[in-house]
PDB file of N, CA, C and O in Angstrom:
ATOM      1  N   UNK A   1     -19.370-159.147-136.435  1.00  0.00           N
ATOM      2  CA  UNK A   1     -19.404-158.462-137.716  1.00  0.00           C
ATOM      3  C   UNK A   1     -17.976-158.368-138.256  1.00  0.00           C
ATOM      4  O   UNK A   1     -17.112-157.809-137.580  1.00  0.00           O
ATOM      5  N   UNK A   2     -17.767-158.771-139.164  1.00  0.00           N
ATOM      6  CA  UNK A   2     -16.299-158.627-140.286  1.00  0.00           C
ATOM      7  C   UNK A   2     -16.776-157.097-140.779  1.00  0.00           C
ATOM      8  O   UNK A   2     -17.883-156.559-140.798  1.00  0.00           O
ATOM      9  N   UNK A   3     -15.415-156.631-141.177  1.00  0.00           N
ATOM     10  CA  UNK A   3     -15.668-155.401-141.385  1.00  0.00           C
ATOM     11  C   UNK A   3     -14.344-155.435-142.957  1.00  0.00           C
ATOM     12  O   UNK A   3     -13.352-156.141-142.772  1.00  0.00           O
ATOM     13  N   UNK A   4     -14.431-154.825-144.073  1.00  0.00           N
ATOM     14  CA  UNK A   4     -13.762-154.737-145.238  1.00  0.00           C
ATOM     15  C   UNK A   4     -13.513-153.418-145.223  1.00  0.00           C
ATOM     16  O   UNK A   4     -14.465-152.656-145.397  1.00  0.00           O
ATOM     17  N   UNK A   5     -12.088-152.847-144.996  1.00  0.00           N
ATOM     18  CA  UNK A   5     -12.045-151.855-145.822  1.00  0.00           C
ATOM     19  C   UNK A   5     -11.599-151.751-146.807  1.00  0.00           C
ATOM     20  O   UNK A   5     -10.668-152.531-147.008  1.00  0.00           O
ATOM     21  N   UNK A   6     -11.973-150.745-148.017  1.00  0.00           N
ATOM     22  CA  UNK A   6     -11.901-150.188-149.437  1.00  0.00           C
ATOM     23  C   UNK A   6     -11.186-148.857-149.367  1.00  0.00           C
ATOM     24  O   UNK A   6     -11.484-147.781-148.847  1.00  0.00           O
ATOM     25  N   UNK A   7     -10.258-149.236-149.984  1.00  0.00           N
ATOM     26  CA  UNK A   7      -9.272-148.669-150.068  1.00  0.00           C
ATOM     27  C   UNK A   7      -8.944-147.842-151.297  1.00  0.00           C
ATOM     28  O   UNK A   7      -9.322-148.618-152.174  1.00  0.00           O
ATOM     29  N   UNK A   8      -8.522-146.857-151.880  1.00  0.00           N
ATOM     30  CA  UNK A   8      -8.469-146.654-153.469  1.00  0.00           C
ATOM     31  C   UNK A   8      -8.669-145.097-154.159  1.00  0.00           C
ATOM     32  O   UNK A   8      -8.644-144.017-153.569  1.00  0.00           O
ATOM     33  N   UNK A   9      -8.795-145.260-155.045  1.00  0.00           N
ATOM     34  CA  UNK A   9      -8.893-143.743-155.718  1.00  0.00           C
ATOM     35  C   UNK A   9     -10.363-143.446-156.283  1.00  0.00           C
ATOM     36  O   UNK A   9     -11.314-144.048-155.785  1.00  0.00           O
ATOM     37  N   UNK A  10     -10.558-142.516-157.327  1.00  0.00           N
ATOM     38  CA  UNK A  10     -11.744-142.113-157.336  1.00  0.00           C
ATOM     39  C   UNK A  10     -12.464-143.222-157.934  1.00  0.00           C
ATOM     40  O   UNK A  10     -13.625-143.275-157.529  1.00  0.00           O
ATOM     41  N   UNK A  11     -12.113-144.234-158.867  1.00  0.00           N
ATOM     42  CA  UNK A  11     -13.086-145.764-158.613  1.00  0.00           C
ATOM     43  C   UNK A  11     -13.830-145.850-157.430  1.00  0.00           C
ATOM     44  O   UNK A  11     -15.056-145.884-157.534  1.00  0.00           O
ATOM     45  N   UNK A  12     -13.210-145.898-156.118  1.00  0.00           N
ATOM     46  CA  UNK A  12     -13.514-146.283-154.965  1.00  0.00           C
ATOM     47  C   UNK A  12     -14.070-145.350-154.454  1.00  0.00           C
ATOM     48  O   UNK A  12     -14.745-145.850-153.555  1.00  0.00           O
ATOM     49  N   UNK A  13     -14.256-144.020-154.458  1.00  0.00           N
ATOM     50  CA  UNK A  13     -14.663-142.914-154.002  1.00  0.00           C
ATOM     51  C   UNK A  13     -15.831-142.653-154.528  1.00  0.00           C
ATOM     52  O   UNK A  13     -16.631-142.060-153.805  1.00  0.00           O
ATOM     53  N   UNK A  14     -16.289-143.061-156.072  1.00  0.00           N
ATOM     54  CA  UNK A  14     -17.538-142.832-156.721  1.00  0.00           C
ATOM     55  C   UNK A  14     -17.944-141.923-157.439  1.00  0.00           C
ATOM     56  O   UNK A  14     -18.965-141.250-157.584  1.00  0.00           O
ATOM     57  N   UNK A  15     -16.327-142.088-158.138  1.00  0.00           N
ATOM     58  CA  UNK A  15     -16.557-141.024-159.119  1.00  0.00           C
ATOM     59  C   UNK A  15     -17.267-140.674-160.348  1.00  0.00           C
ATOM     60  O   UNK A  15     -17.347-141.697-161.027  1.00  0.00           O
ATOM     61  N   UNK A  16     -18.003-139.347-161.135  1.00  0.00           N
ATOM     62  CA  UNK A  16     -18.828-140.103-162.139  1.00  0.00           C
ATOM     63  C   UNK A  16     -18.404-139.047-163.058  1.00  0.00           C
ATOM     64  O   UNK A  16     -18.707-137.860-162.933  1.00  0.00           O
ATOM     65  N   UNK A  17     -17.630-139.586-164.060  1.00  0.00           N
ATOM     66  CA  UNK A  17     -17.137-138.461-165.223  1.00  0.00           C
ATOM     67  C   UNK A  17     -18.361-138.145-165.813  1.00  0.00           C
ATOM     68  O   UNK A  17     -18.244-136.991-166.227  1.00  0.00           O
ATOM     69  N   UNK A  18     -19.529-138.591-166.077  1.00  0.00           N
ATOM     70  CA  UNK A  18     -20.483-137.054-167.008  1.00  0.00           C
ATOM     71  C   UNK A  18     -20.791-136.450-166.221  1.00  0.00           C
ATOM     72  O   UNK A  18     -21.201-135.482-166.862  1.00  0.00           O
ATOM     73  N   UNK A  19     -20.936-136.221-165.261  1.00  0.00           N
ATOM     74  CA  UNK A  19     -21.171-134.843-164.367  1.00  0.00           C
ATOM     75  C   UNK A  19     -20.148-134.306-163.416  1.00  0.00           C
ATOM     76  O   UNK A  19     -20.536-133.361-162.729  1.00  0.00           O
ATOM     77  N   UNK A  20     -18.808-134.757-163.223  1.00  0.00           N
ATOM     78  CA  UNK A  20     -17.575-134.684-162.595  1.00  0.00           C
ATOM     79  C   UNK A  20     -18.128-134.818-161.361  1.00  0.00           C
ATOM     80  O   UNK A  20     -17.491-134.099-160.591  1.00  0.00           O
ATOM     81  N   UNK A  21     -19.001-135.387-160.802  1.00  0.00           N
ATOM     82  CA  UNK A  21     -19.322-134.864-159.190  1.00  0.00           C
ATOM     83  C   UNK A  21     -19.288-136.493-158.477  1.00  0.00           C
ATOM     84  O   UNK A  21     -18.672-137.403-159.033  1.00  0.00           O
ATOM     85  N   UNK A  22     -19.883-136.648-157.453  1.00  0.00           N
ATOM     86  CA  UNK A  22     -19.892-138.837-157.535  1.00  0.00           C
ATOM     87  C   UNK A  22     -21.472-139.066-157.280  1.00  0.00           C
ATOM     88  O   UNK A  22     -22.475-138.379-157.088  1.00  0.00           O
ATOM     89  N   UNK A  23     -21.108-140.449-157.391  1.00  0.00           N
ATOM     90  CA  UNK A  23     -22.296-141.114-157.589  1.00  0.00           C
ATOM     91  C   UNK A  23     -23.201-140.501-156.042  1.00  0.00           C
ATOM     92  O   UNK A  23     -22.886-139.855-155.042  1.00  0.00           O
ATOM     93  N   UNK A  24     -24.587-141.219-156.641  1.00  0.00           N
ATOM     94  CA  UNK A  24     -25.271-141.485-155.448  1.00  0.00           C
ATOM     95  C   UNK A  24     -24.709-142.503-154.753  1.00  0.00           C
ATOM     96  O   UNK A  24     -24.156-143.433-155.340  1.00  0.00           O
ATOM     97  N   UNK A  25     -24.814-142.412-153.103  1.00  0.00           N
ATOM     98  CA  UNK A  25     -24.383-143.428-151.880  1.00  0.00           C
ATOM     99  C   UNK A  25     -24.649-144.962-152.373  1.00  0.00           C
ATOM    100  O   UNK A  25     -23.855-145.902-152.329  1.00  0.00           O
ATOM    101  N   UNK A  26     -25.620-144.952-152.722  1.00  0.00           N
ATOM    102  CA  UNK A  26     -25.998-146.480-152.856  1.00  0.00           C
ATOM    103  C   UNK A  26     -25.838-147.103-153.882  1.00  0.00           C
ATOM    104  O   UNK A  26     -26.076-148.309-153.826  1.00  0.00           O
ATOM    105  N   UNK A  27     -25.217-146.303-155.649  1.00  0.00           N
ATOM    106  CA  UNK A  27     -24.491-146.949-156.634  1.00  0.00           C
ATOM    107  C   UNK A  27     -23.182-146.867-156.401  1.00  0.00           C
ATOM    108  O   UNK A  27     -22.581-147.574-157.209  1.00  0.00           O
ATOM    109  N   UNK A  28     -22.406-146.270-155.589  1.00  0.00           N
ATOM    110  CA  UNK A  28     -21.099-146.744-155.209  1.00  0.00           C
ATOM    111  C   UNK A  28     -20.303-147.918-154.836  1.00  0.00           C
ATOM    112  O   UNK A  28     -20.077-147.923-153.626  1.00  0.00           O
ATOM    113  N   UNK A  29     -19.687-149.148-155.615  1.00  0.00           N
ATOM    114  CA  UNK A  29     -19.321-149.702-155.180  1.00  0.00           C
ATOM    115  C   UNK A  29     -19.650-150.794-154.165  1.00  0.00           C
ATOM    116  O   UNK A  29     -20.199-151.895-154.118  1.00  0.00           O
ATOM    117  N   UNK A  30     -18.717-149.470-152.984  1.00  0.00           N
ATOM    118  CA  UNK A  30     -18.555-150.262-151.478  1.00  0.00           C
ATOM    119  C   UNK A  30     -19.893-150.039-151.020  1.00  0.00           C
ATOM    120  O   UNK A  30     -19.706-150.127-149.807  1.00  0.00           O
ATOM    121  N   UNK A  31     -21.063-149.820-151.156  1.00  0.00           N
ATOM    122  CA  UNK A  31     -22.342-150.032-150.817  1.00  0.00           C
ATOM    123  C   UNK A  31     -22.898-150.821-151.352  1.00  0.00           C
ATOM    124  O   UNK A  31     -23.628-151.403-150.550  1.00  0.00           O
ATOM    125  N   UNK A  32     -23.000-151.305-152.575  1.00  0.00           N
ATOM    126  CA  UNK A  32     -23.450-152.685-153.037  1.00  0.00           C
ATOM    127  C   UNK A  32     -22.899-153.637-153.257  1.00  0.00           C
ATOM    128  O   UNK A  32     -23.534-154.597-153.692  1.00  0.00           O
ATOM    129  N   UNK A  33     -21.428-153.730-153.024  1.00  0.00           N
ATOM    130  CA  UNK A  33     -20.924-154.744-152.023  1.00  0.00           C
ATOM    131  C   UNK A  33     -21.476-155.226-150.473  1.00  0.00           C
ATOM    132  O   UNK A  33     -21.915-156.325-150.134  1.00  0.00           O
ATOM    133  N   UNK A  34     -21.287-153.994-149.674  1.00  0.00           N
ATOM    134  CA  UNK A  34     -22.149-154.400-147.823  1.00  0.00           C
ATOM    135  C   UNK A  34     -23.441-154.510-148.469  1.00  0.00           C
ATOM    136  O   UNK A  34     -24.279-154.771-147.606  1.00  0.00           O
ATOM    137  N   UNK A  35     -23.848-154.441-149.377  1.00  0.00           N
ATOM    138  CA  UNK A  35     -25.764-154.816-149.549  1.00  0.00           C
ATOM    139  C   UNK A  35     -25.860-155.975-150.041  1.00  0.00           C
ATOM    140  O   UNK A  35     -26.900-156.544-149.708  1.00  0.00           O
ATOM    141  N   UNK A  36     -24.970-156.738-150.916  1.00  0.00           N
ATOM    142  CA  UNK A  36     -24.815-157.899-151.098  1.00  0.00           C
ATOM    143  C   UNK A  36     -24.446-158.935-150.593  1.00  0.00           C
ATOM    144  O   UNK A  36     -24.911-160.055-150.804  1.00  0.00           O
ATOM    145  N   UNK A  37     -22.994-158.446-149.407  1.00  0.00           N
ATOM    146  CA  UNK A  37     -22.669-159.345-148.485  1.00  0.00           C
ATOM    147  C   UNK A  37     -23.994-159.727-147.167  1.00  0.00           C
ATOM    148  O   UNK A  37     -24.348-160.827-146.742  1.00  0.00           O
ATOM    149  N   UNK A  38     -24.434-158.471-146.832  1.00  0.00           N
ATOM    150  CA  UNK A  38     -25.649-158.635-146.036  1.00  0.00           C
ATOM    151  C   UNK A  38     -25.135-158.129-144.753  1.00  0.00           C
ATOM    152  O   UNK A  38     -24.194-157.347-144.885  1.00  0.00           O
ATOM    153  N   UNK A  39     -25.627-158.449-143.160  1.00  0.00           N
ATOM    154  CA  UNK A  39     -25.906-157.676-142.572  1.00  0.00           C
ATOM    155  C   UNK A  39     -24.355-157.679-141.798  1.00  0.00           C
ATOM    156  O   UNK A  39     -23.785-156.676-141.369  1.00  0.00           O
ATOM    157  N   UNK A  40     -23.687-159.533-141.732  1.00  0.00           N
ATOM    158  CA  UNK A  40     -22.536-160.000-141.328  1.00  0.00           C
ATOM    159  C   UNK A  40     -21.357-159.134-141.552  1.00  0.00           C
ATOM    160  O   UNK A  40     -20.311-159.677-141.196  1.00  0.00           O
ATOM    161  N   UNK A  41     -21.225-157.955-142.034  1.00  0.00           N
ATOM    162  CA  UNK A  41     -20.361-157.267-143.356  1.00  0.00           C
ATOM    163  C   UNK A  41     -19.974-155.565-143.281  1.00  0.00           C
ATOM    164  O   UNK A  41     -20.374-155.199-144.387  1.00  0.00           O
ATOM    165  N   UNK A  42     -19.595-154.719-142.810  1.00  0.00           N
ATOM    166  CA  UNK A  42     -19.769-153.467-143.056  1.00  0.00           C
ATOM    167  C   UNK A  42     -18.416-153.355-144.297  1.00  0.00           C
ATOM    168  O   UNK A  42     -17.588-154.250-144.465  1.00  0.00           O
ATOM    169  N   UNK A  43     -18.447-152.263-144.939  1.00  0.00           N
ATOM    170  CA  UNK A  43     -17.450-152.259-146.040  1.00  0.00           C
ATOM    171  C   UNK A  43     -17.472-150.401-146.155  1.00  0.00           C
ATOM    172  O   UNK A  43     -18.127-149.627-146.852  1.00  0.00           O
ATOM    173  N   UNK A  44     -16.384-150.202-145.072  1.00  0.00           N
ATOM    174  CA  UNK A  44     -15.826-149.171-145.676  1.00  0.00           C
ATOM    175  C   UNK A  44     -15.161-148.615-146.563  1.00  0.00           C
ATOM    176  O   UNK A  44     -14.111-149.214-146.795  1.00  0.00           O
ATOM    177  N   UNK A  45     -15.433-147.144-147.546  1.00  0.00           N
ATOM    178  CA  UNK A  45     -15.314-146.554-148.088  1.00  0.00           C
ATOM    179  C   UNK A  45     -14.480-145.772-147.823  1.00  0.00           C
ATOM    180  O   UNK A  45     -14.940-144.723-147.372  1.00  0.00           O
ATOM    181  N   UNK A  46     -12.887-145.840-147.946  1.00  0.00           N
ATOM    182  CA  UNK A  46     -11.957-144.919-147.646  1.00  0.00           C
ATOM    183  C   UNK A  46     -11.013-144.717-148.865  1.00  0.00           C
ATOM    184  O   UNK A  46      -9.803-144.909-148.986  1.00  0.00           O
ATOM    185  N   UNK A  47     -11.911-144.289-149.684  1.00  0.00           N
ATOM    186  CA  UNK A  47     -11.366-143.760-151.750  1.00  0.00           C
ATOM    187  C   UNK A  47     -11.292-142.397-151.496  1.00  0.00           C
ATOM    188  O   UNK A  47     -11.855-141.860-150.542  1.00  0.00           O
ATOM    189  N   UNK A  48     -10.485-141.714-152.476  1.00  0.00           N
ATOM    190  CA  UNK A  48      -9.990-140.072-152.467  1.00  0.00           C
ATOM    191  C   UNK A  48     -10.123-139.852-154.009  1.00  0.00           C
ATOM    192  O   UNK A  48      -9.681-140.653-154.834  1.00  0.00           O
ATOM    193  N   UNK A  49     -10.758-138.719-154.313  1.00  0.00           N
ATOM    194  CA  UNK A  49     -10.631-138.955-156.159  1.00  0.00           C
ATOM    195  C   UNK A  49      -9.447-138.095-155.851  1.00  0.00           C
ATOM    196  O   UNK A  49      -9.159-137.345-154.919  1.00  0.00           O
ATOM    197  N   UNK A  50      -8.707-138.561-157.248  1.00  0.00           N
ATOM    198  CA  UNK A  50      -7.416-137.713-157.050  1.00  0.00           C
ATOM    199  C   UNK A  50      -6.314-138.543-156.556  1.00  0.00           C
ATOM    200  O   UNK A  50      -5.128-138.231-156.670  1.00  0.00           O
ATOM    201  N   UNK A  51      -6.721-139.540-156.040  1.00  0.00           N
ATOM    202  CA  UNK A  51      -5.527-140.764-155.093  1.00  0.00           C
ATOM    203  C   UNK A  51      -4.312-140.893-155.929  1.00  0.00           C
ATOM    204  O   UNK A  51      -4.582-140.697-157.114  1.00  0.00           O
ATOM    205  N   UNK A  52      -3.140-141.140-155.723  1.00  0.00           N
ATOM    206  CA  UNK A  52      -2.385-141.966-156.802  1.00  0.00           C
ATOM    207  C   UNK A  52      -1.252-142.438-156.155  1.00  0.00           C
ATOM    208  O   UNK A  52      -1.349-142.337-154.932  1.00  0.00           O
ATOM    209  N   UNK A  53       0.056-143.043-156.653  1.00  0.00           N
ATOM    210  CA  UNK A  53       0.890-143.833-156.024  1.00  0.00           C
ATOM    211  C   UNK A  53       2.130-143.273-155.718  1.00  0.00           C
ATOM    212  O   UNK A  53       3.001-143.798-155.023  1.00  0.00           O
ATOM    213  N   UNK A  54       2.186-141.847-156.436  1.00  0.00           N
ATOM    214  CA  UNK A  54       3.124-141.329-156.418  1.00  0.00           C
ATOM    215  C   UNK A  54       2.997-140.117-155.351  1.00  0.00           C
ATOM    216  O   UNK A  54       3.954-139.369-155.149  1.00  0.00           O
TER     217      UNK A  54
END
């Protein structure tokens, strides 16, 4: 198994500005990415809302 991690800010975390809260698990991203790659694939989710560079 290859494994991806996702890395990032609240993009990556699943964030959803009309309700400030995040998505459901399975419209996030890094989950329909590993659902697309298939079983070969895990794709962790390691986003922070709030992240930044500074």
């Amino acid at each position: 198994m290859k494994t991806i991690l996702c890395y990032g800010d609240s993009n990556t975390w699943g964030y959803n500005p009309k309700t400030k809260t995040r998505y459901e698990k399975d419209k996030i991203w890094t989950s329909v990415l590993k659902k697309r790659l298939g079983d070969e694939y895990e794709a962790i989710c390691e986003g922070l809302d709030g992240r930044t560079t500074v």
